[in-house]
KOLSE-512686 format. One record per residue (C-alpha): x, y, z; residue in three letters. Coordinates in Angstrom, 2 decimals, always signed. Layout:
<recs>
+---------+---------+---------+---------+
|      xx |      yy |      zz | residuo |
+---------+---------+---------+---------+
|       X |       Y |       Z |     ala |
...
+---------+---------+---------+---------+
</recs>
This chain:
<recs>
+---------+---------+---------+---------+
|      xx |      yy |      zz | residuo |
+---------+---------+---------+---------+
|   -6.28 |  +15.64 |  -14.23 |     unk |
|   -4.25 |  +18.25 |  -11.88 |     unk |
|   -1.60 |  +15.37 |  -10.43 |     unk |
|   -2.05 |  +17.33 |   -6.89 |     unk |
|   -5.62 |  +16.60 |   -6.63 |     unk |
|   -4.78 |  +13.33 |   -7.26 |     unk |
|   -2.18 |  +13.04 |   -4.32 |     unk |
|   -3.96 |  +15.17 |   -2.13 |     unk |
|   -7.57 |  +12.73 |   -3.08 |     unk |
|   -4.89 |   +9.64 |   -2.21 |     unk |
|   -4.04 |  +11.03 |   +0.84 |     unk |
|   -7.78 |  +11.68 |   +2.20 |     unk |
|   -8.57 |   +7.90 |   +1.19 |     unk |
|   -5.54 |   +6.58 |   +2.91 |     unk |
|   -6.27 |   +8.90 |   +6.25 |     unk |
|  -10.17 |   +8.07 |   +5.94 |     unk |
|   -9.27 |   +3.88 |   +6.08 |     unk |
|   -6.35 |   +4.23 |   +8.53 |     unk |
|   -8.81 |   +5.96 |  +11.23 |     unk |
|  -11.58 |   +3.44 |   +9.86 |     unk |
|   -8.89 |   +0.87 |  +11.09 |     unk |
|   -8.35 |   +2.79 |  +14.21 |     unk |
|  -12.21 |   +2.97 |  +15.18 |     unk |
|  -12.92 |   -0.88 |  +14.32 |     unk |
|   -9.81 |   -1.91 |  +16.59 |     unk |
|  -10.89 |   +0.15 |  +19.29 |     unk |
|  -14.34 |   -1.38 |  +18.76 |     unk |
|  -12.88 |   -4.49 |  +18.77 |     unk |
|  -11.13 |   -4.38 |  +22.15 |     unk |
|  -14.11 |   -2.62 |  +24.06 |     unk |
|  -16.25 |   -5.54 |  +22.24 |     unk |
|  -14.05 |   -8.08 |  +24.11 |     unk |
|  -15.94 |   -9.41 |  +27.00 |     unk |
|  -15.24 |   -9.12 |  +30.63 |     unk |
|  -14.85 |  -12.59 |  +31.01 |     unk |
|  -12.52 |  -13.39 |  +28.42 |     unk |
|  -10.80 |  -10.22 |  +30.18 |     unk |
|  -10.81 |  -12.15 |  +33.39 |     unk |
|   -9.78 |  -15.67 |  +32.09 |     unk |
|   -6.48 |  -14.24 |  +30.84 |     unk |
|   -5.74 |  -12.18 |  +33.80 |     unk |
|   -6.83 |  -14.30 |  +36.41 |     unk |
|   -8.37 |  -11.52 |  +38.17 |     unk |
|  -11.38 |   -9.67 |  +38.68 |     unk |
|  -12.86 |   -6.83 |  +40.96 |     unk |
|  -15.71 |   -6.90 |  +42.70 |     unk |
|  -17.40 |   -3.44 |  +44.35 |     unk |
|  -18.69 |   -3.31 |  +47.72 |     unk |
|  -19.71 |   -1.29 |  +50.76 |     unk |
|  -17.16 |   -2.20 |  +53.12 |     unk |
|  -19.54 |   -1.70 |  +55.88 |     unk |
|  -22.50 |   -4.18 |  +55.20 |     unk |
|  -21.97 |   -7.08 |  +58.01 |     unk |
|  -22.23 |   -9.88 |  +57.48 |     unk |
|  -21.79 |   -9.58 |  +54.14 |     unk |
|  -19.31 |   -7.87 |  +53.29 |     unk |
|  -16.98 |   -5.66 |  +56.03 |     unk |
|  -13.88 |   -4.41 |  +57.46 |     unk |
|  -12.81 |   -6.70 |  +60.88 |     unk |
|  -11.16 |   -4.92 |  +63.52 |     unk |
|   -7.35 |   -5.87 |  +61.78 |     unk |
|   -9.21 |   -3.63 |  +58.45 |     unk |
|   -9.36 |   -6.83 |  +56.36 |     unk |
|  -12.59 |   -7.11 |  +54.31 |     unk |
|  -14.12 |  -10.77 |  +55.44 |     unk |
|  -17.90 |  -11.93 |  +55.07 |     unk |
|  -20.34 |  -14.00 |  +53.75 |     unk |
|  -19.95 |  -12.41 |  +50.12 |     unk |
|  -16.45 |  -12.35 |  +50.58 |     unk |
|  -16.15 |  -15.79 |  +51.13 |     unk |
|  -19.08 |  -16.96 |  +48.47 |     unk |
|  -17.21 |  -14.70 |  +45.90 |     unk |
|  -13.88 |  -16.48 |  +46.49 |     unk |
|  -15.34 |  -19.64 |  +46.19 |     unk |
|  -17.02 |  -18.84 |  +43.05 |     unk |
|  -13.84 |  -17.90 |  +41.34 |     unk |
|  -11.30 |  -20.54 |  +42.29 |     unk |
|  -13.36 |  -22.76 |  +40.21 |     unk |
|  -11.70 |  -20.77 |  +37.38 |     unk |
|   -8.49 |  -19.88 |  +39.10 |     unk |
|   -9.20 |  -16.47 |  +39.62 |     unk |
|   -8.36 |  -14.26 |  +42.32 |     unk |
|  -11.12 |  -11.68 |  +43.25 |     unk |
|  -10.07 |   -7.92 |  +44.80 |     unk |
|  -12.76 |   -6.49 |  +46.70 |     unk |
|  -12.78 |   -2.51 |  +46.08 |     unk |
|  -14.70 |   -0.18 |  +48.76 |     unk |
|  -17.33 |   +2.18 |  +46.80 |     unk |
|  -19.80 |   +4.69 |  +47.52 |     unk |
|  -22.66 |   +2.16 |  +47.62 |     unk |
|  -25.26 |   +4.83 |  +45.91 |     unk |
|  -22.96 |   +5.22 |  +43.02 |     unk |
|  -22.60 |   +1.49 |  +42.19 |     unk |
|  -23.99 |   +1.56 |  +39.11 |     unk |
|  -21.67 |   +4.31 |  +37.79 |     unk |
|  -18.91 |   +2.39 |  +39.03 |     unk |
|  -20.07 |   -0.53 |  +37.16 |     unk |
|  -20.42 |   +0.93 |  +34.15 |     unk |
|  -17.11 |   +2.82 |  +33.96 |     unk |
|  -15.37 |   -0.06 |  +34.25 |     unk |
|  -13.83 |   +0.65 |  +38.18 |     unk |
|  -15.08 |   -2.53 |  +38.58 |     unk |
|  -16.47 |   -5.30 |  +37.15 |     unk |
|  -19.09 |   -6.95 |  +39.40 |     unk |
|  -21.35 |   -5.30 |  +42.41 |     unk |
|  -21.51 |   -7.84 |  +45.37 |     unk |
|  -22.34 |   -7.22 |  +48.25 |     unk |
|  -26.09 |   -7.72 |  +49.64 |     unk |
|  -27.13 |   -6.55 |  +45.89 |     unk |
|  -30.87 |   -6.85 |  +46.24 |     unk |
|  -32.80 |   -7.62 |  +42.48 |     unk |
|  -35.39 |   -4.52 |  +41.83 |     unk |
|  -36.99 |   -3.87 |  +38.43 |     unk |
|  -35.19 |   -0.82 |  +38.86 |     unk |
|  -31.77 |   -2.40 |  +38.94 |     unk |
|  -32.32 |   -4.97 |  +36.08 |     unk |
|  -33.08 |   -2.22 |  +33.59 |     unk |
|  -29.14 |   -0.72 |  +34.57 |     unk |
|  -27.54 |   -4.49 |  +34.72 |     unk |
|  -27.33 |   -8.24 |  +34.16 |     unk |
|  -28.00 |   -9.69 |  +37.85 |     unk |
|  -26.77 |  -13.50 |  +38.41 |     unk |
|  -29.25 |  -16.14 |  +39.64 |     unk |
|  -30.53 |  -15.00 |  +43.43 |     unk |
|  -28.03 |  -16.51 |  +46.06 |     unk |
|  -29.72 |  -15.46 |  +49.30 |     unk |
|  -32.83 |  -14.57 |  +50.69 |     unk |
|  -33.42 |  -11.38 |  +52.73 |     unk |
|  -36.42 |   -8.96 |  +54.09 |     unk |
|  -36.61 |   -5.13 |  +54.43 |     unk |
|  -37.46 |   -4.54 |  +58.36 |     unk |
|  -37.68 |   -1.63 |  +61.18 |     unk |
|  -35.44 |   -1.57 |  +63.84 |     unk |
|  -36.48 |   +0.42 |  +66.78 |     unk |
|  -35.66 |   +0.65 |  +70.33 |     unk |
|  -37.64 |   -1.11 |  +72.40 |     unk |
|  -38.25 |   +1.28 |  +74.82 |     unk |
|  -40.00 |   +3.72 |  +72.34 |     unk |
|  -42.84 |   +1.54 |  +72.34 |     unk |
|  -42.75 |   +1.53 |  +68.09 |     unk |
|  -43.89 |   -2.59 |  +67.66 |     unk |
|  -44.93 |   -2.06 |  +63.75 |     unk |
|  -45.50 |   +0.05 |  +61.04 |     unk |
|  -48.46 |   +2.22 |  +62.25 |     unk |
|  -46.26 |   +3.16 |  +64.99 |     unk |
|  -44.25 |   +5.44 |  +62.99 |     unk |
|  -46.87 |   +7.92 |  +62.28 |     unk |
|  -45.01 |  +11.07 |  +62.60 |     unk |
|  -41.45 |   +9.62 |  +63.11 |     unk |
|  -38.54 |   +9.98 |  +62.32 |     unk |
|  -37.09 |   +6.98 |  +60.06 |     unk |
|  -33.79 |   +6.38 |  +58.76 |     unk |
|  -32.19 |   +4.56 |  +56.21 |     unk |
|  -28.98 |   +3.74 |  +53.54 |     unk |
|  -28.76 |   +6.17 |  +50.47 |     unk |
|  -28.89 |   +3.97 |  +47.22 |     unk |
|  -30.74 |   +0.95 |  +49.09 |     unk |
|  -33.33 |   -1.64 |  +48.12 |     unk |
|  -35.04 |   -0.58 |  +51.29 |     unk |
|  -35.13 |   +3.26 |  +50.42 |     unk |
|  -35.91 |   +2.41 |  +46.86 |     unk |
|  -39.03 |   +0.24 |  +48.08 |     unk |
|  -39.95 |   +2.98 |  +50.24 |     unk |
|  -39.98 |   +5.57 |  +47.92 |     unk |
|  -41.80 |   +3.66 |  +45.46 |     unk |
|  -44.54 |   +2.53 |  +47.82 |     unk |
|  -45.73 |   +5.83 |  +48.90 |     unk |
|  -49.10 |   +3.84 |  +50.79 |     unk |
|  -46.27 |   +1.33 |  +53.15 |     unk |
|  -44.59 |   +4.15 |  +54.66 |     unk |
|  -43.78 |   +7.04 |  +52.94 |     unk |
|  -46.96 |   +8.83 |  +53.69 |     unk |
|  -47.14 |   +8.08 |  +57.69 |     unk |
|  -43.50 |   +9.05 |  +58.68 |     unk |
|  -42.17 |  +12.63 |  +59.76 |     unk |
|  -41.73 |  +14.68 |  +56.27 |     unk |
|  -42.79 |  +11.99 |  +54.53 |     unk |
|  -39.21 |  +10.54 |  +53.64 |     unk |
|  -36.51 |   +9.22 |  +55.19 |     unk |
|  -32.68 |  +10.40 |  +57.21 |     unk |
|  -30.39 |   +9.01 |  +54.36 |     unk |
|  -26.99 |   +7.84 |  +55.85 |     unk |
|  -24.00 |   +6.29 |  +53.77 |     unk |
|  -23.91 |   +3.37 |  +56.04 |     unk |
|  -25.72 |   +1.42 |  +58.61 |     unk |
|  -23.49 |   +1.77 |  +60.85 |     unk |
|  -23.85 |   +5.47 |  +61.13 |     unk |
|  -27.52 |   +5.19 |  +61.14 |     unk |
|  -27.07 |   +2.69 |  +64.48 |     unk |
|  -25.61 |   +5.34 |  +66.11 |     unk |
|  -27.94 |   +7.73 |  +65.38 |     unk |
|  -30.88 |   +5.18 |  +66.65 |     unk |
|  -29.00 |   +4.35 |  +69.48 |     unk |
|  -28.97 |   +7.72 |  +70.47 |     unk |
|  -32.09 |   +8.99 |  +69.69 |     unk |
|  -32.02 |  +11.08 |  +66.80 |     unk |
|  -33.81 |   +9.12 |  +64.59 |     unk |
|  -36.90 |   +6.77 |  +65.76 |     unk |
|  -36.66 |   +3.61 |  +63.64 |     unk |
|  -34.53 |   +2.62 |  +60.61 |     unk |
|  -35.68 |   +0.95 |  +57.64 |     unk |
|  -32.49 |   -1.86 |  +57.02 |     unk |
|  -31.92 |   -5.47 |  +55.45 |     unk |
|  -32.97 |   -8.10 |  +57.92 |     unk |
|  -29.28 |   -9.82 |  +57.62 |     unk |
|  -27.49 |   -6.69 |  +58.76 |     unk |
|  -29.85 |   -6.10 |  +61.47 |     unk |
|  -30.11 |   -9.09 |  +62.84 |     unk |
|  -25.97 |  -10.27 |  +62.86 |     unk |
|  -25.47 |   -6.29 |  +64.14 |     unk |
|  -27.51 |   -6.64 |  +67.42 |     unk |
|  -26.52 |  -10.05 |  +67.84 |     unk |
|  -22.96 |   -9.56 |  +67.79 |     unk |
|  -23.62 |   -6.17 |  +69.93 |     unk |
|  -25.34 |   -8.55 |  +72.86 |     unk |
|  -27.99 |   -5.86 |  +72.21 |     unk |
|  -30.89 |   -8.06 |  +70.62 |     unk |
|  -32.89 |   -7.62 |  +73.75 |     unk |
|  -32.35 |   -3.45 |  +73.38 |     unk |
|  -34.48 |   -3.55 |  +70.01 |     unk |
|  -37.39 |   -4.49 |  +68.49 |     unk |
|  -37.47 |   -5.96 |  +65.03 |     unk |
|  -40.51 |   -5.75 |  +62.58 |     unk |
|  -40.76 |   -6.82 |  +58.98 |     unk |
|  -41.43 |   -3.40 |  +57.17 |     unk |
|  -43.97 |   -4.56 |  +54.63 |     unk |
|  -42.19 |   -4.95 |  +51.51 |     unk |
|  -42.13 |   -7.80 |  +49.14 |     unk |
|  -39.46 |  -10.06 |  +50.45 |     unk |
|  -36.10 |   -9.94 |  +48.33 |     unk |
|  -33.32 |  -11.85 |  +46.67 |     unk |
|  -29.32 |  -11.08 |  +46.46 |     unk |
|  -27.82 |  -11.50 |  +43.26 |     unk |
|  -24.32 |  -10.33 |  +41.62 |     unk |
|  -24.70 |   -7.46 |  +39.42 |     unk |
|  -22.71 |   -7.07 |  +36.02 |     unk |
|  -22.89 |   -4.99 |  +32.95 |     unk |
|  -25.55 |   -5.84 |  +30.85 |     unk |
|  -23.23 |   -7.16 |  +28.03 |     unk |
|  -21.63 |   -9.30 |  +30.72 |     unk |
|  -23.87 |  -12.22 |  +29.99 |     unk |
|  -20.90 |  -15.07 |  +29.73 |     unk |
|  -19.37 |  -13.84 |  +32.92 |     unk |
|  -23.08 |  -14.20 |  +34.61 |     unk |
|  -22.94 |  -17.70 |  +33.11 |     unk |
|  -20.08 |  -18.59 |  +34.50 |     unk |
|  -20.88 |  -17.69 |  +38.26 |     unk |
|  -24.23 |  -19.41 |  +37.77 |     unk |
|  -22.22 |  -22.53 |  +37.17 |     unk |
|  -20.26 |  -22.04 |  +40.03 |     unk |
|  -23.14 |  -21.18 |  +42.49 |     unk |
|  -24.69 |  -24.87 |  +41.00 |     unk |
|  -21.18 |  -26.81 |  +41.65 |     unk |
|  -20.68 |  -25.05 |  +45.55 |     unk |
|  -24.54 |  -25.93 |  +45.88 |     unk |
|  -24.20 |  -29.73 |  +45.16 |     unk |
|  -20.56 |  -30.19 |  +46.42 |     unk |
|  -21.91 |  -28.08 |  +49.94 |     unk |
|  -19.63 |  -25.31 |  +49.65 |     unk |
|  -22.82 |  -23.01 |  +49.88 |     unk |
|  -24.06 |  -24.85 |  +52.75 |     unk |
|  -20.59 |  -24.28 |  +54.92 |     unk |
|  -19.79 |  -20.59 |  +54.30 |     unk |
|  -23.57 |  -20.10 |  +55.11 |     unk |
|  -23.24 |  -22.00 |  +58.73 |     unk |
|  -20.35 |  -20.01 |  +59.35 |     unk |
|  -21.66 |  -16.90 |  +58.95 |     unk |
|  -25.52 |  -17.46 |  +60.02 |     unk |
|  -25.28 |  -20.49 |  +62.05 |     unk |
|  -27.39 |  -22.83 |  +59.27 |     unk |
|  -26.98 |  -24.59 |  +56.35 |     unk |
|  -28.55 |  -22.24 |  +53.38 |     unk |
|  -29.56 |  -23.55 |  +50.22 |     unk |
|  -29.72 |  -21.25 |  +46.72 |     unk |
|  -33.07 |  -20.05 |  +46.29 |     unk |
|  -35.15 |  -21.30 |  +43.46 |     unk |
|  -35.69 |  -18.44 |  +40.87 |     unk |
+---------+---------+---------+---------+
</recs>
């Protein structure tokens, strides 16, 4: 046999189980789950809209405080880990998820269908409801009102996601038949406030810690908008399972010890309890 071949047939083995070595290490470290990831490192970051009181938002000094904020902390030093809370583009937070920018969504993360087909959502933590805010002065008292109007609401929410799915709620009786999408709530306030939009389709919590906080709960009616009431939940990657384990466990220990039940009454003014599944 030509001794050449020989090398040259050698060679191609050699290459072929090197890069066969290659691929099944790389495997093996994008196998390695996030938790084990996070019990080494002792940290882990969480995505948010920075803008979502009470839950999760900037204070006046630009530190990022809230409910979540301080449930998420709590979670974590059960394990000794320090949480960093990175600002996203709330209607990308799946893609943010999954590319690894971050490792958990919390923040007011409501549980669709929808959502649990793109991730692996923790036990609910919190209770919430889809509702209009209007101004009181435009006479708009419930749904049926808003024939014709002009409704707003937050690109990439539950509340947009319900509306668009439940064409005989409200989709079909408002101006255009869909909604003013805005990044956050806060910039669809302002445009309520002022006029340019009639009523906005929002999460019960925000709306009802915004106006109280404002002094303006008097200025605005509040409806429920129709919708199947909701749960929040923490969102990871589907393969994430241990990680959603271990922040059950946690929710279960604040829950009994009455953790829950103080970061709750310090945010809402009563004592929560976790919501059954």
């Amino acid at each position: 046999m030509n001794m050449k071949k020989i090398v040259l047939g050698a060679a191609a083995v050699i290459s072929l189980t090197l890069l066969s070595a290659c691929g099944n290490e790389k495997n093996a470290a994008s196998d390695e789950n996030t938790w084990k990831k996070v019990e080494e490192s002792k940290e882990i970051t969480i995505g948010l809209d920075d803008t979502f009181v009470p839950m999760g938002f900037k204070d006046e000094d630009g530190k990022i405080i809230g409910f979540d904020i301080d449930l998420a902390t709590a979670v974590f030093e059960e394990y000794g880990v320090k949480p960093t809370f990175q600002p996203i583009d709330w209607s990308m937070k799946e893609n943010e998820l999954d590319n690894g920018t971050i490792d958990l969504i919390w923040n007011g993360y409501t549980m669709t269908k929808a959502r649990e087909k793109k991730v692996a959502f923790s036990k609910p933590y919190a209770k919430n409801e889809q509702v209009i805010v209007a101004k009181k002065d435009s006479g708009i008292t419930k749904d049926a009102d808003l024939k014709d109007k002009v409704l707003g609401a937050q690109e990439g929410s539950s509340g947009y996601e319900a509306f668009t799915q439940q064409a005989d709620k409200l989709k079909d009786m408002v101006q255009d038949q869909d909604a003013t999408l805005y990044a956050s709530f806060n910039e669809a306030f302002i445009d309520l406030e002022s006029g340019r939009i009639d009523g906005l389709l929002i999460d019960r919590v925000y709306a009802d810690y915004y106006l109280k906080q404002a002094g303006k709960m008097d200025d605005f009616t509040v409806f429920n908008a129709g919708f199947k009431n909701e749960n929040f939940a923490v969102g990871a990657r589907k393969d994430d399972t241990e990680l959603v384990g271990k922040i059950n466990e946690a929710f279960d220990r604040l829950q009994e010890e009455g953790k829950y039940g103080e970061i709750s009454e310090k945010w809402f003014g009563e004592q929560w309890s976790i919501p059954e599944e």
